[in-house]
C-alpha positions in Angstrom: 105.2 86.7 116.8 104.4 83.2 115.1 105.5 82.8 111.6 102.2 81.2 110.5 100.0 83.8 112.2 102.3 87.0 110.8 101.7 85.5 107.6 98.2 85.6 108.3 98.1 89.1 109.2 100.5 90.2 106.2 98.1 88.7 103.8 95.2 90.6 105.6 97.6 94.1 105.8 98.1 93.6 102.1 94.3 93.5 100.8 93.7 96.4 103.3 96.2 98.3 101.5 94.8 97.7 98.4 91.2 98.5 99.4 90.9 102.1 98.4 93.0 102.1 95.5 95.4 99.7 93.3 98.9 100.3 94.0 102.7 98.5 93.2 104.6 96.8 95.2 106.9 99.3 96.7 104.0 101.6 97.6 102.6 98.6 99.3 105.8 97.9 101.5 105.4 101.3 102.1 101.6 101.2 103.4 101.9 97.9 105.5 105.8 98.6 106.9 103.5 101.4 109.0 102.1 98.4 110.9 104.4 95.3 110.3 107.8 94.9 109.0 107.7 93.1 105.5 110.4 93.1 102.3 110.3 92.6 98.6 110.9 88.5 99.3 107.8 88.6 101.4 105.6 90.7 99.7 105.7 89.1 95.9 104.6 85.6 97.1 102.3 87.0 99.2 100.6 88.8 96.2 100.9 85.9 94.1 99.2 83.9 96.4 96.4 86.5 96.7 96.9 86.7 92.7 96.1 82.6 92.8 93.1 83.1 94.8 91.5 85.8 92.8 91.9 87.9 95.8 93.9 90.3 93.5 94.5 90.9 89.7 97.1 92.9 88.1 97.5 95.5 85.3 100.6 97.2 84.0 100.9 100.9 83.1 103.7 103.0 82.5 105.5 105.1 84.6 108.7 106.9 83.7 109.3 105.3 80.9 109.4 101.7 82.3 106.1 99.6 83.0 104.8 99.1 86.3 103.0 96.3 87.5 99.8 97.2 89.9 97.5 95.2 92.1 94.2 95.7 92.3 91.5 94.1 95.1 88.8 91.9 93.4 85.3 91.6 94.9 86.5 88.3 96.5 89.4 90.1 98.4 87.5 92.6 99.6 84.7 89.8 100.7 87.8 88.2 102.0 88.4 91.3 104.3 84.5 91.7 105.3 85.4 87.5 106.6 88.3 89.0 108.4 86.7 91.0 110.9 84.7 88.0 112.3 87.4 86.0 112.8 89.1 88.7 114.1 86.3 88.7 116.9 86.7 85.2 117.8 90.5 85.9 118.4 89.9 88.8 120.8 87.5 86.3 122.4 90.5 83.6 122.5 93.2 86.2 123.5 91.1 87.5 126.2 90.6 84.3 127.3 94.6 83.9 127.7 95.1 87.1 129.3 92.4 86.8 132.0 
């Protein structure tokens, strides 16, 4: 798959995780991994980024002891994710396009 469009997707994969509940980054490795193959060097500059954009804002809390950092979807991520879906209709358009 293309870099630049996986990068797409993970970003997408990532605020769908987050969507029904806040959650740290190895639970999120976890969700997306299901669906696409990502590691710690991808994820934590894709939530940055998603941090940068307001998609995302983070809290700590502690856990065993040690603080854990959590992300948690902002209106604008899950706006962001409402966006997705008709974008995602033009590429179906596009990729049936291709295929037929």
């Amino acid at each position: 798959m293309d870099t630049q469009l996986k990068k797409g997707f993970l970003e997408l994969l990532v605020l769908a995780s987050l969507k029904t509940q806040a959650s740290y980054g190895y639970r999120i490795i976890q969700d997306v991994s299901s669906v696409m193959e990502i590691s710690e060097s991808t994820l934590y500059p894709i939530l940055k980024r998603l941090e940068l954009q307001n998609y995302v804002v983070t809290y700590t809390e502690e856990f065993n002891s040690r603080l854990r950092k959590y992300y948690q979807i902002t209106s604008s991520g899950i706006q962001r994710l409402k966006d997705c879906r008709e974008e995602f209709q033009e590429l179906i358009k596009i990729y049936d396009f291709i295929l037929n």
